[in-house]
C-alpha positions in Angstrom: 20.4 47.0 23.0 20.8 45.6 19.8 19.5 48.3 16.9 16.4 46.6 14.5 18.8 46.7 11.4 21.5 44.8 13.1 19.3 42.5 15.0 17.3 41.7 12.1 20.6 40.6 9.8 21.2 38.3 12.6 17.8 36.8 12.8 17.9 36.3 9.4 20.4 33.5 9.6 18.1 31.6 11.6 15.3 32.0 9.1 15.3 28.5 7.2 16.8 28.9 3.9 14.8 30.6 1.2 14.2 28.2 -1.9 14.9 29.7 -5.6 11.5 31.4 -5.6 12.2 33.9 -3.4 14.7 35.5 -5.5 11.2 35.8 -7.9 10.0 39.8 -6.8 6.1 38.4 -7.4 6.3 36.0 -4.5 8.8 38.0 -1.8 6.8 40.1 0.1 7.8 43.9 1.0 8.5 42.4 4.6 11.1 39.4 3.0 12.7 41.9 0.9 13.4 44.5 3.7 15.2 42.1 6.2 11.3 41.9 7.7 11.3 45.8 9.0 8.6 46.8 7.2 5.1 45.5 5.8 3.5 46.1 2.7 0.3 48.0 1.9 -3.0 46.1 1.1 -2.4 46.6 -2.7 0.4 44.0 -1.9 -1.9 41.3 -0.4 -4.3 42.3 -3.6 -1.0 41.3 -5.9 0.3 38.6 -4.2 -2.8 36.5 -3.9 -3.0 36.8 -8.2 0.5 36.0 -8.2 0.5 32.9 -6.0 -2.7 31.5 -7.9 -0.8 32.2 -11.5 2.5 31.0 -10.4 0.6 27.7 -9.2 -2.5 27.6 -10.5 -3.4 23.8 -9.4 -2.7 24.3 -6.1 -4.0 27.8 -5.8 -7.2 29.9 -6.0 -7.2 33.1 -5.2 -10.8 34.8 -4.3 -13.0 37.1 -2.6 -15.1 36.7 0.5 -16.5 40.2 1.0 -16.4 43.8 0.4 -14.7 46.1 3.1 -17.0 49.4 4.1 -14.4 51.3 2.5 -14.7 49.1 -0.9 -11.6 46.9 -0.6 -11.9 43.5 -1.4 -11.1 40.9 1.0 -8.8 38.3 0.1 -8.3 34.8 0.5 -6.5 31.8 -1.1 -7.3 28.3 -0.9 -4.4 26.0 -0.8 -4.2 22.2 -1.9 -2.9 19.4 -4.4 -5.4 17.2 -2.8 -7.9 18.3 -5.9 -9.9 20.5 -3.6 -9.9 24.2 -4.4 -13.6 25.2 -3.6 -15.5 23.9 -0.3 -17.7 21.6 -2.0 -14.6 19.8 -3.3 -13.2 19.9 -0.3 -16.5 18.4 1.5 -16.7 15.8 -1.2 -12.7 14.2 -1.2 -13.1 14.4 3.2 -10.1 17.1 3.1 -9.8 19.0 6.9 -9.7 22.6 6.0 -7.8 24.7 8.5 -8.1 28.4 8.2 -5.9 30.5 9.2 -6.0 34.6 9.7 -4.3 37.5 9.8 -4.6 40.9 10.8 -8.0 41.2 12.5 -6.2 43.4 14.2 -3.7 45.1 11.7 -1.5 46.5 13.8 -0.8 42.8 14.5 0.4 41.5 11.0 2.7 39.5 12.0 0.7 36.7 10.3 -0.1 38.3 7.3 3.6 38.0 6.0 4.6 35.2 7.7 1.7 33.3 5.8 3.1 34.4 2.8 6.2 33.0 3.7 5.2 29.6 5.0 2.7 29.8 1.5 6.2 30.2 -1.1 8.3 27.4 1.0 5.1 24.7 1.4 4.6 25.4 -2.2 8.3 24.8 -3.2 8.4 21.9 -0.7 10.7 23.7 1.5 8.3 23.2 4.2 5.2 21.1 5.7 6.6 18.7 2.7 3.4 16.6 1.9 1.2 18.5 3.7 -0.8 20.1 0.8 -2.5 16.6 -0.2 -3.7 15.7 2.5 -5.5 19.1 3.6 -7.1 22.2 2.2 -5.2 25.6 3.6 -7.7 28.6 3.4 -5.5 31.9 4.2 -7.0 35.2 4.9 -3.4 37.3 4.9 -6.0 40.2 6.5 -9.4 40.6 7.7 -9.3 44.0 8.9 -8.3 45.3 5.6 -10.0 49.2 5.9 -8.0 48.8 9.2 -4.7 47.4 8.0 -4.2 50.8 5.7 -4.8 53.3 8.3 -1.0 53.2 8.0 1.7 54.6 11.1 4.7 54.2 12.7 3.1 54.5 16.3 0.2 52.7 16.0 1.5 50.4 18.4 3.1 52.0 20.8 4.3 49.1 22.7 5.9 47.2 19.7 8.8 46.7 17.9 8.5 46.8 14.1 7.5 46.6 11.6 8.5 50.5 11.1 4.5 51.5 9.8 1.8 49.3 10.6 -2.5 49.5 10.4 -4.8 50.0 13.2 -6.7 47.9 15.6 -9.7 48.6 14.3 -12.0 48.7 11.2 -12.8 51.6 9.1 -16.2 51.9 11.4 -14.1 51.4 14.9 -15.2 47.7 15.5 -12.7 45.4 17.0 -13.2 42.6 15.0 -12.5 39.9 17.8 -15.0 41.3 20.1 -17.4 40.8 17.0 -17.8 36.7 16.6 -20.9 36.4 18.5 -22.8 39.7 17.9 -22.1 39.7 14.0 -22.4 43.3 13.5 -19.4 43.9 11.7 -19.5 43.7 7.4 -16.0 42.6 8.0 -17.3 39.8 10.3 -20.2 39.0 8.6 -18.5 37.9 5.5 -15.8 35.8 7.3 -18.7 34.4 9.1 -20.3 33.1 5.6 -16.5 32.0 4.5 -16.8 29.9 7.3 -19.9 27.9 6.9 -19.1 27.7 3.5 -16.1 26.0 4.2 -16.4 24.6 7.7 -12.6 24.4 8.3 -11.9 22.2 11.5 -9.5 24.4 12.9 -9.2 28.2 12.5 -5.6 30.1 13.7 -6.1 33.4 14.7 -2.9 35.2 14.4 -1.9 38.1 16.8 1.2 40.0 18.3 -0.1 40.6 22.7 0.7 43.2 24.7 2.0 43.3 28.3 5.1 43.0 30.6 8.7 42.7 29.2 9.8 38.8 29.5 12.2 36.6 27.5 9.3 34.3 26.1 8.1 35.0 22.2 4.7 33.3 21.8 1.8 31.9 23.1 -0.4 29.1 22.1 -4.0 28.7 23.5 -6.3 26.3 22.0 -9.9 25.6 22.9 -11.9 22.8 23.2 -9.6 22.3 26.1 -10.9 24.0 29.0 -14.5 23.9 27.4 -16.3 22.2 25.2 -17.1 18.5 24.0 -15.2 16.1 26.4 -13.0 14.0 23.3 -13.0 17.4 21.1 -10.5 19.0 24.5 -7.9 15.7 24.0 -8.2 16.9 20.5 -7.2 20.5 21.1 -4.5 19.2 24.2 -2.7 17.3 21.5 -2.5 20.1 19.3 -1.6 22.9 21.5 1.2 20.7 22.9 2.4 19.6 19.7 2.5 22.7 17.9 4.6 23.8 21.9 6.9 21.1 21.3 7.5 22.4 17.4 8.2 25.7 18.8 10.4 24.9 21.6 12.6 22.6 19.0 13.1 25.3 17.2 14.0 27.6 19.7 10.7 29.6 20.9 10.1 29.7 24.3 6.5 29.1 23.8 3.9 29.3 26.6 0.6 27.1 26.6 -2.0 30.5 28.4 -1.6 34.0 27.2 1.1 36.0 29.8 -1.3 38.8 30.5 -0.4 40.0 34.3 -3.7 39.3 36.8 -2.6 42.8 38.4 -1.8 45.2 35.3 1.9 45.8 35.5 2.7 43.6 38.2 4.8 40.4 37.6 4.6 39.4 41.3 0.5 39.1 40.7 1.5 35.8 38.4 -1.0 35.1 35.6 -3.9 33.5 35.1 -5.7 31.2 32.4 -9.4 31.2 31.2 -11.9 30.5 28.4 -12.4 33.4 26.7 -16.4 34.3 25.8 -17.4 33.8 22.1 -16.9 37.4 21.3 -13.6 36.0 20.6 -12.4 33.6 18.0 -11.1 31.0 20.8 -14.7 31.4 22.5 -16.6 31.0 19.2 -15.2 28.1 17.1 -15.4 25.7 20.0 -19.3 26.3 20.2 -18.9 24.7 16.7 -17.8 21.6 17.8 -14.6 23.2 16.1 -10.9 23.7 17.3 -9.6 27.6 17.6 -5.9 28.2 18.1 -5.3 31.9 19.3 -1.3 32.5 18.4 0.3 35.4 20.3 3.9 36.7 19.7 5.2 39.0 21.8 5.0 42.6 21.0 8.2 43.2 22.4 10.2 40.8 20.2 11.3 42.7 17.1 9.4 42.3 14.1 11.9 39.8 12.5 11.9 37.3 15.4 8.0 37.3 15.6 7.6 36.3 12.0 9.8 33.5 12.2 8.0 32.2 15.6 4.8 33.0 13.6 6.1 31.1 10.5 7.2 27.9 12.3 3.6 28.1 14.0 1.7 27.7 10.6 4.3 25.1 9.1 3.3 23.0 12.6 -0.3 23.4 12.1 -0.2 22.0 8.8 2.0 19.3 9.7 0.2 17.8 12.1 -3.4 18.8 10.1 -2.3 17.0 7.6 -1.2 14.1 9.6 -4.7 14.2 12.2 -6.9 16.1 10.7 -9.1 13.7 9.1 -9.2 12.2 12.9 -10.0 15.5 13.8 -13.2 15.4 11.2 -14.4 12.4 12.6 -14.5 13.5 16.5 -16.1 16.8 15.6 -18.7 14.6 13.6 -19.0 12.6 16.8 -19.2 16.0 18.4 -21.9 17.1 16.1 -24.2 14.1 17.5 -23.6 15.1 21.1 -24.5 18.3 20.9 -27.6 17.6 19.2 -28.3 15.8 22.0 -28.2 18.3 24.8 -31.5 18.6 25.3 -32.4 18.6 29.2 -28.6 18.7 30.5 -27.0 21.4 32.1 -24.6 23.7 29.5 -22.1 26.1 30.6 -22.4 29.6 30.0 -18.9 31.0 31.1 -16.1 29.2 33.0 -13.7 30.6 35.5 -10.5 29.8 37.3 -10.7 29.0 40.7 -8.3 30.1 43.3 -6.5 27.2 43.2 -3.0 28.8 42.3 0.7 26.3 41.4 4.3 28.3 41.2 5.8 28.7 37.9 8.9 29.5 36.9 8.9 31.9 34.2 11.7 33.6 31.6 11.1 37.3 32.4 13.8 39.8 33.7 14.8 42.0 36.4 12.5 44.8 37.1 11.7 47.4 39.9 8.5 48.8 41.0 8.4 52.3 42.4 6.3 55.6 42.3 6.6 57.2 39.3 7.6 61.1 38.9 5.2 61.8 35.9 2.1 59.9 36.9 2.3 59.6 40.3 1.1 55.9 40.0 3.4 52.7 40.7 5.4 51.8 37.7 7.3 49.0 36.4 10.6 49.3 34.8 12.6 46.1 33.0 16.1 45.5 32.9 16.0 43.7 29.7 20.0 43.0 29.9 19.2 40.8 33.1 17.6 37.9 32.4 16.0 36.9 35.6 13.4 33.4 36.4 10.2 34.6 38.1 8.4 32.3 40.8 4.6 33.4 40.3 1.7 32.1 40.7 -0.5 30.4 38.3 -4.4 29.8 38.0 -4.6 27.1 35.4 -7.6 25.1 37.1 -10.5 26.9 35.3 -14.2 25.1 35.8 -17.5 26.1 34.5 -18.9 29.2 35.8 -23.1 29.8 35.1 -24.6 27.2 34.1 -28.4 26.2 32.7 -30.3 23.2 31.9 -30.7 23.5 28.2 -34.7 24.0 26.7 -36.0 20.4 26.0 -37.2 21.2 22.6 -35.6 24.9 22.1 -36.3 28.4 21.7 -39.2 30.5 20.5 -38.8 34.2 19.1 -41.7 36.0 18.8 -42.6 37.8 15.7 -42.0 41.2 16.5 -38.0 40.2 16.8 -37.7 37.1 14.6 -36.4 39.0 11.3 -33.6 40.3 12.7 -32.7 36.9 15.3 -33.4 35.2 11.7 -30.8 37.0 10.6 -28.1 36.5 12.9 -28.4 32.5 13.5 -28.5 32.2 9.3 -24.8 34.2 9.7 -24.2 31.7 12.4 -25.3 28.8 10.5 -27.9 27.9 13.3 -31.0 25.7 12.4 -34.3 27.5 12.7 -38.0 27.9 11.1 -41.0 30.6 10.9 -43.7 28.9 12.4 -46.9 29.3 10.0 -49.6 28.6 12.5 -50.5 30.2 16.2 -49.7 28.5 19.7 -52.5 30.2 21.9 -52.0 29.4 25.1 -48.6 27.5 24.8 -47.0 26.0 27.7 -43.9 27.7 27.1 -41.1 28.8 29.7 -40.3 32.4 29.9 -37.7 34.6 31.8 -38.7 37.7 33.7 -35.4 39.7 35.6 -35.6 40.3 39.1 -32.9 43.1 37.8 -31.5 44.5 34.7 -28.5 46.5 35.1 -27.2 48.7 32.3 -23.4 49.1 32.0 -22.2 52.7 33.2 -20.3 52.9 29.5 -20.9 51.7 26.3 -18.8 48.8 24.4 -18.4 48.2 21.0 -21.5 51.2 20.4 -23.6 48.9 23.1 -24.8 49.3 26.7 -24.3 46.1 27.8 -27.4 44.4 30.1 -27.0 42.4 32.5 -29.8 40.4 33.6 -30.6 37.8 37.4 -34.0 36.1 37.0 -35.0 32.6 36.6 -37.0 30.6 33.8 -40.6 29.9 35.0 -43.4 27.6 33.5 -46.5 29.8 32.2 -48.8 29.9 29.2 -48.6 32.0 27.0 -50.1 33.2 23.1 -47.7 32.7 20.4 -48.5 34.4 17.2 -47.9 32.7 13.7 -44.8 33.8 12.4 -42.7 33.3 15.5 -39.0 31.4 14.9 -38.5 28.1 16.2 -34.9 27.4 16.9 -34.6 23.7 18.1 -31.9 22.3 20.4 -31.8 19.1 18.4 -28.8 20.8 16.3 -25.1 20.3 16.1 -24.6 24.4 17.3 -27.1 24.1 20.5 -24.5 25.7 22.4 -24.1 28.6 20.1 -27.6 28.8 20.4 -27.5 28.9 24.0 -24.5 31.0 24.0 -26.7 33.3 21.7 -30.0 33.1 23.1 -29.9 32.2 27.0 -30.3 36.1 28.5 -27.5 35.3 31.0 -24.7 34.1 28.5 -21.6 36.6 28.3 -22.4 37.3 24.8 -26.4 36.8 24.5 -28.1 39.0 22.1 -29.3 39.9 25.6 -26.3 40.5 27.2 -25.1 43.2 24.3 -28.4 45.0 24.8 -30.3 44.2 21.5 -33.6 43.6 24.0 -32.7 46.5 26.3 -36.4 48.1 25.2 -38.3 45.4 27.0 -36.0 46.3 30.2 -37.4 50.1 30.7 -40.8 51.1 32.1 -42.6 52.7 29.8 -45.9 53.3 31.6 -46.6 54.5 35.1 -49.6 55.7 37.6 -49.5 59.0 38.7 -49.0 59.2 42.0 -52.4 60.9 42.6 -54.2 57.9 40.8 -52.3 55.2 42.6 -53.2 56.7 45.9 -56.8 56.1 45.1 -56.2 52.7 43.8 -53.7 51.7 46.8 -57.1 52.8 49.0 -59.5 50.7 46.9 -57.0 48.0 47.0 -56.4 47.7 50.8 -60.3 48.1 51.8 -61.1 45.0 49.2 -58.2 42.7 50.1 -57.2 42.2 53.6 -54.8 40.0 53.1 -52.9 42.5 50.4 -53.4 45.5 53.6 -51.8 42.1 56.0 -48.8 42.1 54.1 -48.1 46.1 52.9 -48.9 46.6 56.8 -45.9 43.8 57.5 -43.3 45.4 54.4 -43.6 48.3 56.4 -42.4 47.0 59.9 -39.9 44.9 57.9 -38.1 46.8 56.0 -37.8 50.5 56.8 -36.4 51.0 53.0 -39.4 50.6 51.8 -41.2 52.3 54.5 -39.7 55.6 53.7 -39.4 55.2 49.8 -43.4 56.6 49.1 -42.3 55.1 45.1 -42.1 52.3 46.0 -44.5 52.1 48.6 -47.3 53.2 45.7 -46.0 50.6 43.3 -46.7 47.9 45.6 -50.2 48.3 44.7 -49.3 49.1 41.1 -47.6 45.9 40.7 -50.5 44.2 41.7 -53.0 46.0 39.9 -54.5 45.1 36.1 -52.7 48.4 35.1 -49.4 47.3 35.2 -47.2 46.3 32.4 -46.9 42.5 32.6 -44.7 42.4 29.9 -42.1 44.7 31.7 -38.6 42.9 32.7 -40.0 39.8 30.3 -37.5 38.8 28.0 -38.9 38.2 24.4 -37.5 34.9 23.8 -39.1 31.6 25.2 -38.2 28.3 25.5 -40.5 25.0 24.7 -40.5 22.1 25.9 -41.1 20.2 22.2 -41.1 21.0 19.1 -44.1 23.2 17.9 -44.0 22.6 14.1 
């Protein structure tokens, strides 16, 4: 095997060649200057970002977005010579934005200096020539920045380089992409008021993968492809195959679905493709009516190799941004409409592949499976001097998976929850209003779970819920002060995604309602014994059919709980609300 030092002289020569400014210490990063073995701190980003704006001051600004919970300032420039360095500007001239991040997780900051990189040479007009007219570049070098300086040379065990690196998570052990939806995050939170500020068009998420040993070095997945608004997927196709085609010229062998094995550690189990839920960037943005590009180099490239891949990934972007992306603006306009629209159609919730599987050949290399002596377990070993082609299957057909038929007029949150559900869709930049008057007795339709199950272990700090029930038709007393969230909006399906119990990544589904799933009255057994008695002597159709459960269904018949709350269930005593979710939907608007 070729030693880092050595093999990173070599890649080097394949690097395009730096222009006269890198020779200038303020604009080289720590990663240039070491042959691209290591990474610098965060006080690096901190300098660079003033350096860049002072070196070019009318084509760069350099500012905060937020505040990390350790107190470091997160950093991002905004790059143009189309006269647009602030997101009115931008908004005003019709300039797509396209933001592009680094280091949400930090381990993963492979994009973090190749953006500063790509940044010197599109600025010198060694790259993207042109491109900076015709398109405003907002560059967030790293998000997880209380993350990036939890700083060590094994803090990704299963990569190669940069010698020290950050950490996957944030100072408070979020994972940042697992955070899009649920917001929790200060981290997320302000990147999620950069973005509505800005509204960029297309946001790269930049990321070093894990898994198997293979000759391929990246990984471009866009979405809308699978998912999404119909002309925003031909939108995302072109790109993800354009930026493929940049790549491969340039000689990536880039792959169009991220290489993660469908049986962990076993190549012959081929791979599959998906749309990922919106607890992800590539599941999020789309609900925008907005493209996401998820870029994944491969871990086990060395460091010097994946910042070049990563490098001639953003110089595509911007090429053909600047080229399409005013198209791009007018199709997720057109988007906009449609999804404002919605009302009364079926919406997907999740997709899936299907079974459906086609053979692939795929750049990998010789490997063996076999028992191993320390675990016990079967393990995988790569011969990574053998080169070898892998026929494995593929699952690539990916359909929708739950579906609903969206509200007619949209959602209703009662008061008791609407400060904190007002919170969240203003983060989102969702359309909603406090209601000032009462509905008594509003037609309304409201879910009720014919189960709630709790996850056996927590993620992200939650218990996730997840919830089978139907919506029914009943009225019900609204009290003033309720949020009305309409579907008539150009983020219904965030909404949705947000606000339907059985979405992947509902407030629901993250257990911010799991209250109203636990009992927290009851009988005691010695008072609904009387009350069953009462019950059966008044009602003989009610003793008809507890006399037919317990023929039928000898479960029940020798469960006395459940036998007593038959007649609880049925009784004035019991807890209507219980199993009710606390969101409704209306079939108008109620203002």
């Amino acid at each position: 095997m070729i030693r880092p030092a050595l093999f990173a002289t070599l890649l080097l020569c394949f690097l395009p060649s730096p222009p006269a400014a890198a020779a200038e210490p303020a604009l080289a990063t720590v990663s240039e200057r070491s042959g691209f073995l290591r990474t610098g701190r965060y006080e690096e980003v901190v300098a660079l970002c003033d350096a860049f704006a002072a070196a070019h001051p009318e084509a760069v600004r350099c500012f905060d977005f937020g505040v990390s919970p350790e107190g470091r300032p997160m950093k991002a420039l905004a790059v143009s010579r189309g006269g647009a360095l602030d997101a009115r500007a931008a908004q005003e001239r019709g300039l797509p934005v396209v933001l592009m991040q680094g280091g949400i997780h930090a381990g993963e900051i492979d994009g973090k200096d190749a953006g500063f990189l790509a940044l010197r040479e599109v600025l010198e007009g060694e790259a993207a020539a042109g491109s900076l007219e015709r398109l405003v570049w907002l560059f967030v070098p790293v998000f997880s920045v209380d993350g990036h300086e939890r700083f060590g040379a094994w803090n990704r065990p299963n990569q190669r380089g940069p010698e020290q690196m950050g950490w996957r998570t944030t100072a408070q052990n979020y994972n940042l992409n697992r955070d899009y939806a649920k917001a929790e995050a200060p981290e997320m939170q302000a990147m999620l008021r950069l973005v509505e500020e800005w509204d960029p068009i297309a946001v790269i998420d930049l990321h070093a993968t894990n898994g198997a040993q293979f000759e391929h070095d990246i990984a471009i997945q866009v979405e809308p492809l699978h998912a999404g608004d119909a002309a925003l997927r031909d939108v995302g196709l072109a790109l993800r195959d354009g930026v493929i085609g940049d790549l491969a010229a340039q000689g990536s062998l880039p792959l169009p679905f991220y290489p993660s094995l469908v049986e962990y550690d076993n190549p012959d189990s081929g791979f599959e493709d998906g749309v990922s839920p919106p607890r992800f960037s590539t599941g999020y943005f789309p609900l925008r009516n907005r493209l996401a590009m998820l870029v994944e180099t491969h871990s086990w490239k060395e460091y010097p190799q994946r910042v070049r891949a990563t490098r001639n990934t953003i110089v595509s972007v911007l090429e053909h941004a600047a080229r399409d992306g005013r198209d791009w603006l007018r199709t997720a306009r057109e988007a906009d409409a449609r999804a404002a629209r919605l009302a009364g159609r079926p919406v997907p919730l999740d997709y899936r592949a299907t079974d459906t599987a086609r053979t692939i050949e795929f750049r990998g290399y010789a490997w063996t499976r076999e028992p191993s002596e320390v675990s016990g377990a079967p393990m995988t070993r790569y011969d990574e001097a053998t080169p070898q082609v892998w026929r494995v299957p593929l699952r690539d057909e990916v359909v929708p998976g739950r579906s609903v038929q969206a509200p007619a007029g949209g959602y209703l949150v009662p008061p008791a929850h609407a400060a904190w559900v007002a919170d969240k869709l203003a983060l989102h930049g969702i359309e909603h209003v406090r209601l000032a008057r009462p509905l008594p007795q509003a037609r309304l339709e409201t879910f009720r779970a014919d189960s709630a199950e709790l996850s056996a272990t927590t993620l992200e700090g939650h218990q996730m819920l997840a919830l089978e029930g139907s919506w029914e038709t009943e009225r019900r007393d609204v009290a003033a002060g309720a949020l009305f969230v309409p579907i008539a909006q150009p983020k219904a399906r965030l909404a949705m995604a947000l606000l339907e119990p059985q979405a992947p990544d509902s407030f629901a589904a993250w257990g911010m309602f799991n209250n109203h799933f636990e009992r927290k009255e009851y009988m005691e057994a010695y008072v609904a014994e009387a009350v069953a008695r009462e019950m059966l002597a008044a009602d003989p159709r009610l003793k008809t059919e507890f006399e037919r459960r317990l023929r039928e269904d000898a479960e029940f018949a020798a469960n006395p709980r459940a036998r007593l709350d038959f007649f609880y269930r049925r009784h004035s005593a019991w807890d209507e609300r219980h199993n009710l979710y606390p969101v409704y939907r209306t079939g108008g608007d109620p203002r």
